[in-house]
N, C-alpha and C positions, 0 to 999 in steps of 0.2 A: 504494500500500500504506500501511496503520497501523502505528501503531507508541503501542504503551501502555505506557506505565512505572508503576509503584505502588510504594507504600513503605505504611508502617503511617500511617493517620489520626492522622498528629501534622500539626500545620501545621510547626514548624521543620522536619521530615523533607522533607515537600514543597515545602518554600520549597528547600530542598537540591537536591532533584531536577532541580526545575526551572533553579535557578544550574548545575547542572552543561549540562544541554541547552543554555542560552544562552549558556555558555560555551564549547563542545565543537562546537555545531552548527551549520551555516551556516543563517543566516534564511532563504532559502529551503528547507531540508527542514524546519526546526521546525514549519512546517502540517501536516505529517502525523504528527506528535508530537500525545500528550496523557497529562496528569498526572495518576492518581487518586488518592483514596487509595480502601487496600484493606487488610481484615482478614481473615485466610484464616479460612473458615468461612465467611464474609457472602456473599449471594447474590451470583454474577456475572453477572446481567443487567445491571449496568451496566458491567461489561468488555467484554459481547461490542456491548450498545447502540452502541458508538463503531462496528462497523462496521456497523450497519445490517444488515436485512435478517436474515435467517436464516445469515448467514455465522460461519466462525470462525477460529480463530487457526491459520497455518502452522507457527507454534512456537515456545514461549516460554524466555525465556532465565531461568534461575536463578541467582542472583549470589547467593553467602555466604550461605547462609538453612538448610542442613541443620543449621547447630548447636542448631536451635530445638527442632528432635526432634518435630513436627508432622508428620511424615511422609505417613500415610495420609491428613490431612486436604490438607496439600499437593498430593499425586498425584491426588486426588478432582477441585479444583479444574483442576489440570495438566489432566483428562481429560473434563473438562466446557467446557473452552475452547479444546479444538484438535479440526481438522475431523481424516475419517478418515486422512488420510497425515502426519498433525502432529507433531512431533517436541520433546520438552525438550533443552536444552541446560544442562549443572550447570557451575557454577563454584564452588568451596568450596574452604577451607582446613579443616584439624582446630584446634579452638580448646582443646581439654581431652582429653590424653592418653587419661583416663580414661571419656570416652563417645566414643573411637573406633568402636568396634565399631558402637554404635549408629548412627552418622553411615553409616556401609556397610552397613548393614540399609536403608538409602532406597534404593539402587540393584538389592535381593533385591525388595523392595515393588514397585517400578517395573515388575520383569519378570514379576510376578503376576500372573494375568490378572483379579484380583481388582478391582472398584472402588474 
């Protein structure tokens, strides 16, 4: 199995990512590691590219990123890179008392049958 991680096209972001993997990962799993970056919006054929073939993702993990309020363009992607039984998994904290609400509108969005 793969495993992709992405952070925003900064290079210190992904110099980060990647210090975390080498630091965190035993050398033998980090070959089925790889680091992109990635802009949510920007085409993901080079996310799905990594596994070849017509394949897609089992199901991608979301760390801290609902405060950005990108939602639907988030889910779009979410639902462009996981095969039919794919699954998100969210991790967030509330960073601004005051776009609470909005942060729990991502998970009203999620269950929309909407793209």
């Amino acid at each position: 199995r793969r495993v992709v991680a992405t952070d925003f096209p900064d290079p210190l972001m992904l110099q980060n990512v990647q210090h975390n993997i080498d630091r965190n990962m035993p050398p033998e799993e980090r070959t089925r590691l790889t680091v992109l970056p990635f802009r949510w919006g920007d085409p993901v054929g080079p996310l799905l590219g990594v596994l070849g073939g017509e394949s897609k993702y089992d199901f991608v993990i979301l760390s801290d990123v609902l405060y950005e309020l990108e939602h639907r363009t988030l889910l779009k992607i979410c639902r462009s890179v996981l095969n039919s039984r794919g699954q998100v998994f969210v991790s967030f904290q509330i960073h601004d008392a005051i776009l609470e609400e909005k942060v729990w509108d991502f998970f009203v969005e999620a269950k929309s049958k909407e793209p």
